[in-house]
Every structure is written in structure tokens, then in C-alpha cells.
N, C-alpha and C positions, 0 to 999 in steps of 0.2 A: 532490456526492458522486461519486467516482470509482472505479468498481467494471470489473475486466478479468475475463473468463471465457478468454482464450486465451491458453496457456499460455508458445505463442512468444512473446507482446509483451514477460512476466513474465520469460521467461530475459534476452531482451537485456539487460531493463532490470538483470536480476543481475548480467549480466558486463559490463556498462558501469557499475557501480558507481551508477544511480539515474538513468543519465543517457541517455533514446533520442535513438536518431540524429536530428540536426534538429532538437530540440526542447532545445537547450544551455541555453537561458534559462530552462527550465522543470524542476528538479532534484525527482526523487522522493526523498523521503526513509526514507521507512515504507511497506514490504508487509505486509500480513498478510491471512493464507491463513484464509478462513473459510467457513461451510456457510452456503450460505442460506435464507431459507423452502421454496426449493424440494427443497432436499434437495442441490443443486448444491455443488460445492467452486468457492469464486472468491475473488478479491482484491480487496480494497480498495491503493488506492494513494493517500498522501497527500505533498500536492505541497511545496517549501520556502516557498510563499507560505502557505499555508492553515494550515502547524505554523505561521509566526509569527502565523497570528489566532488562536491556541489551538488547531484543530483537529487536533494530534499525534495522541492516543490515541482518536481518533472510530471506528474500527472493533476497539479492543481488549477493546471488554465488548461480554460476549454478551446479545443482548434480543431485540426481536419480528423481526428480521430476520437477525441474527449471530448464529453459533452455533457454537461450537469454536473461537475465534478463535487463532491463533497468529502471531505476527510472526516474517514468514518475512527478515526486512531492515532495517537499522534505517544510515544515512547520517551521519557525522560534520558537524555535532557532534549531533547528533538523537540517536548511537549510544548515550547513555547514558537517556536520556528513557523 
């Protein structure tokens, strides 16, 4: 599970279309902006390896952890999923 709280990593990752620097073989595909237990706003990031083992919409429903979930990014061809 890959979860970021700082906001700079989240921009790059925006205006590089999913892709941080240096890490070219590792393509995010899905942000999504959610609350956590603790009351915190942060993101989950899920990577182009983990949506092909199923795990796309793994932080898109809200339960004992995630809450408010919203997909802040979605990566072609992911962008329809």
C-alpha cells in the first residue's frame, strides 16, 4: 500500500503525468485524495504493476481507514477504470 502525505511529491507526480523523476519504470496511475483515521487528507497512489494484479480501485471506497475518497488522477489507459 502506497500512501503519500506530502503534497510536493503529488504535484510532480501531476505535471509529469504519473511519472517521478527517476523512477520511469515505475508509472503511477491512480491518485486519489482521501481522509484518513486520523482526520489527515493524503493519497493513496497506485502503481501500473499493482492496477494489473487487480489492485486499481483499492483506495476508492471509503471503510475503516479511507474516508472521502476522491480520485484526484487517473493515467491512460487506467483513465477510464
Amino acid at each position: 500500500m502506497a500512501t503519500i502525505d506530502d503534497q510536493r511529491i503529488i504535484d510532480v507526480l501531476l505535471e509529469n503525468d504519473g511519472i517521478y523523476p527517476g523512477d520511469e519504470h515505475m508509472p503511477v496511475v491512480r491518485i486519489v485524495q482521501y481522509t484518513n483515521a486520523y482526520g489527515a487528507r493524503t493519497h493513496g497512489i497506485v502503481y501500473e504493476s499493482e492496477a494489473r494484479q487487480g489492485l486499481l480501485h483499492r483506495y476508492d471506497r471509503p471503510g475503516e481507514f479511507i474516508f472521502a475518497p476522491v480520485v484526484i488522477f487517473r493515467r491512460a489507459p487506467y483513465h477510464q477504470a
